[in-house]
Structures are given as C-alpha cells and as structure tokens.
N, C-alpha and C positions, 0 to 999 in steps of 0.2 A: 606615785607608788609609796612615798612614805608614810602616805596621808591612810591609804588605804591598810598597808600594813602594821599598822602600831599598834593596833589592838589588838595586833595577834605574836607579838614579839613578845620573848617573856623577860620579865623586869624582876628582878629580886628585892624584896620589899624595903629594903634601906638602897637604893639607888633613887638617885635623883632623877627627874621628869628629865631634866635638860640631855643628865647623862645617858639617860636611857635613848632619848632619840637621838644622840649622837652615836649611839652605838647600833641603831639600826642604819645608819647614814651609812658609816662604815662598814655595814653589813650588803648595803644594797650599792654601796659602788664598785666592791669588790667584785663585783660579778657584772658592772655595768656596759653593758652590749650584749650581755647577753638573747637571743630571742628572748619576748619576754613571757611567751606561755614556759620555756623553760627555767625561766627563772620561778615563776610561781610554784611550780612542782619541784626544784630545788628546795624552796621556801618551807613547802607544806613537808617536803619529808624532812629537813632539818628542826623545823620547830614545832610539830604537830605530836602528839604524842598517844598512846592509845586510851589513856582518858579525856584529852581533847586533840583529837583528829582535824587535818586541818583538810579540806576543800579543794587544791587547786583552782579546781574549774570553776569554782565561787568566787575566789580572788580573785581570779582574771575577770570573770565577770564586771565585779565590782571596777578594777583596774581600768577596764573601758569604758565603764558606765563615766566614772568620772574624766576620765582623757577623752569624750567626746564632747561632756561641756567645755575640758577646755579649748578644744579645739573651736565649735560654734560660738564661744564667746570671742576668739582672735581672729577667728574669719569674719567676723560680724563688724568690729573694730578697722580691719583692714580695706572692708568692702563699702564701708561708710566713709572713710576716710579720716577718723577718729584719730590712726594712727596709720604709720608706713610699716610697711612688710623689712624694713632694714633695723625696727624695734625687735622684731624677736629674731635678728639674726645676731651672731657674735661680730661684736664692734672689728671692721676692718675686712669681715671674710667678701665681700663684693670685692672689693679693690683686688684683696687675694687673687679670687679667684679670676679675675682680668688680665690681671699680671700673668699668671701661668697660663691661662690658655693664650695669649698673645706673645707665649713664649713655644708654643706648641706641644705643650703638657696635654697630653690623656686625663682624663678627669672623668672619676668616676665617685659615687655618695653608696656607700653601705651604711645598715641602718638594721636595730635588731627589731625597731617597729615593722608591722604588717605591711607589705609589698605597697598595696593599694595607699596607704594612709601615708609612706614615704613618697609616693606618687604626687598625690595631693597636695600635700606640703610644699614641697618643692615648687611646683606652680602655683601657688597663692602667694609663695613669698618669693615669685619671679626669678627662681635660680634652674631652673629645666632646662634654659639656654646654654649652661656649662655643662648639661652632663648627657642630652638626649637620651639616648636607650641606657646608660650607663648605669642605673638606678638601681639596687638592691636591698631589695627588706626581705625580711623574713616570711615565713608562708605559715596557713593554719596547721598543717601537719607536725612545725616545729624541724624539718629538717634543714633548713637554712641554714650555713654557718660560716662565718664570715673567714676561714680558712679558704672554703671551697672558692667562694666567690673573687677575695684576692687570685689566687691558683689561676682560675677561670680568665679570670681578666690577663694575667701577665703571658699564660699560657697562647691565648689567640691572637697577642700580639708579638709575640716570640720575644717576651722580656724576660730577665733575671730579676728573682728579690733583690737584688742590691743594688735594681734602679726604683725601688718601689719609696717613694716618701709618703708617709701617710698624716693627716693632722687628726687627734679623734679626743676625746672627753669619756673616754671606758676604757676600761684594761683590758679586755678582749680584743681590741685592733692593735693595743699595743703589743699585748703576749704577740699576736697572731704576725705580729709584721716584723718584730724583731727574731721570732723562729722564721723565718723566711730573708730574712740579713740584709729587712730592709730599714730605714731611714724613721722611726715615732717619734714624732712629735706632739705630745700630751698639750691638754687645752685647758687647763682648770678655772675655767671662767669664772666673771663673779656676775652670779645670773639675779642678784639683787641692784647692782649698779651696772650694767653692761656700759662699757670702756672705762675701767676706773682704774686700768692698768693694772690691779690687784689680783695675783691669784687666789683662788680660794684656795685655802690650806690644807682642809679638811679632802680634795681632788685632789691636788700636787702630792700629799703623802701616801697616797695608792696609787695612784700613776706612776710614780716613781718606783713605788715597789713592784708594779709591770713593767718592769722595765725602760722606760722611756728613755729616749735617747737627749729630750731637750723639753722642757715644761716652760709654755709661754702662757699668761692671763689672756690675750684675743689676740689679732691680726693688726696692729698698729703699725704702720708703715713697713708696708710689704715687702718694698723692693729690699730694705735694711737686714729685716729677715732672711729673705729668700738667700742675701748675702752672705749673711752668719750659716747659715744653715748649708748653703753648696758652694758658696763663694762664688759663685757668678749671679 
C-alpha cells in the first residue's frame, strides 16, 4: 500500500524523500485495519483535490494488482518448498496459538482484507486448523466492520467484552476491542527481521495511541506471555 500510494501523497517541496515516506507510514497505519476499499476512498478524499482528483477505485485497482503478485510469489515459494509457511507468520504465533486452543480458547482471525483472500491465507500457511468457520474479512460492498464481527462473535456465544483478548498490528481492533473493555494487545512486528524481538517503533507509537493495553514485537514464549498478560 505504500508502494502504491506515494505518488499520490503530497510532499512539500523542502521535505525530505525519507521524511516524506515516513509520513505516509504514519498516515496509512493510523487507519491500519481498516477494510481496505475504505481506506482508499478515505485516501482519495483526504488528498485528492479538485485540480488533481484522486480515483479510489483506480488505487484499489492498482492495490491488488500488486498484492496479488505478492501473494503468487509466496505461494509459489511455499508450494516449492523454497520456504515454510512459519516465514511469513509472526515469530512465535503457531505455539500461540496451540497454547490457547489447548487451553480451550475460542479463536477466531478478523482481517480488513477481502473474505475470500483471508480464506486463502490462512490455508496456505496451515492455520484454518485454529479457527474453522471463525474467519473474517471484509466484503466487496465495504460493509464489513470489524466492531460487528467482534459483537457477532461474543454475542453467539453469550460472552462479555471483558473476556475478549485480542492480539492485532492496526488500531482499528485496538480502538474496537478496548470500546468493548476488552484485553489489546498491539503487535508491532519487525517484518524486516521476524523474531528480532525488536519492535518496530514507528507501529508501537500508533498503537499506543489506539489505545493498546500491552505492545509486544512477536509471540516469543507463549506460555510467559499468556502469564503476564491473564496470569494463569
């Protein structure tokens, strides 16, 4: 998304290259979860202007055009056996997620990508096992929203937000889970080094300011976690 967006963020002519795209970073994480056709019509009315109008539906275009080479390049990597499906997971989230479901956690993945392509995902890099039907993306319409779907979930199983722990890397599940008084734990991975124990800075300082109730860089010994975090 930044790739695609930078030629359309406006830059003031004594601003530096670097700073400029740290400031679309900062621009596109604050709103990170969002569906992301809403994000792009966010985008095009914030920086579009009536001498240069921006597209939506040309961004998103482009958005996929590119997010599907990267996809058929890591499927292609995965399927060959070039690499394992636990390379583009965050360092530790298997064990995670072992731990909790053999503690008899509910487990469920919200996701502002498209339904179908969170589908996908999921089973190429063999984690459909922790969540069966649990699985939420977004839809072409754009009414997806990751309020409804928490709601949805807690609701048909007659839970309260304040048994809701959520792990996420966007400030939309964080907004969304601490107005509901449940448990965020922000992810700010370092998706340069995955397990460098490092978080990345530039995610911990908007995460933070969504609220987040605990910011860890990945899933490094789970059970230690899960300790800090509920104390059992």
């Amino acid at each position: 998304m930044h790739g695609v967006l930078l030629a359309h963020f406006p830059r003031s002519e004594d601003e530096p290259a670097a700073a400029h795209g740290e400031r679309l970073f900062d621009e596109i994480y604050a709103h990170n979860g969002v569906p992301t056709i809403d994000y792009m019509q966010l985008f095009a009315r914030r920086f579009g202007s009536p001498q240069k109008p921006l597209d939506s539906a040309c961004l998103l275009a482009s958005y996929n055009e590119h997010l599907e080479v990267a996809i058929t390049e890591r499927k292609a990597l995965i399927q060959s056996g070039a690499a394992t499906p636990e390379s583009f997971i965050v360092h530790g989230a298997v064990a995670l997620l072992q731990l909790l479901q053999s503690r008899g956690v509910e487990l469920a993945v919200l996701s502002g990508t498209l339904q179908h392509r969170v589908e996908e995902e999921a089973a190429l890099l063999d984690l459909s096992k922790f969540f069966g039907k649990e699985i939420y993306g977004s839809t072409a319409d754009g009414r997806f929203t990751k309020r409804a779907a928490f709601e949805s979930f807690l609701a048909t199983r007659g839970l309260r937000g304040a048994q809701l722990l959520s792990f996420g890397d966007g400030a939309v599940e964080i907004c969304e889970t601490k107005a509901l008084d449940g448990l965020a734990v922000a992810v700010a991975s370092d998706e340069h080094h995955n397990g460098s124990g490092k978080p990345d800075v530039r995610k911990e300082r908007s995460l933070l300011a969504a609220g987040a109730d605990w910011v860890i860089a990945d899933y490094r010994d789970p059970a230690a976690l899960l300790q800090t975090l509920l104390g059992a």
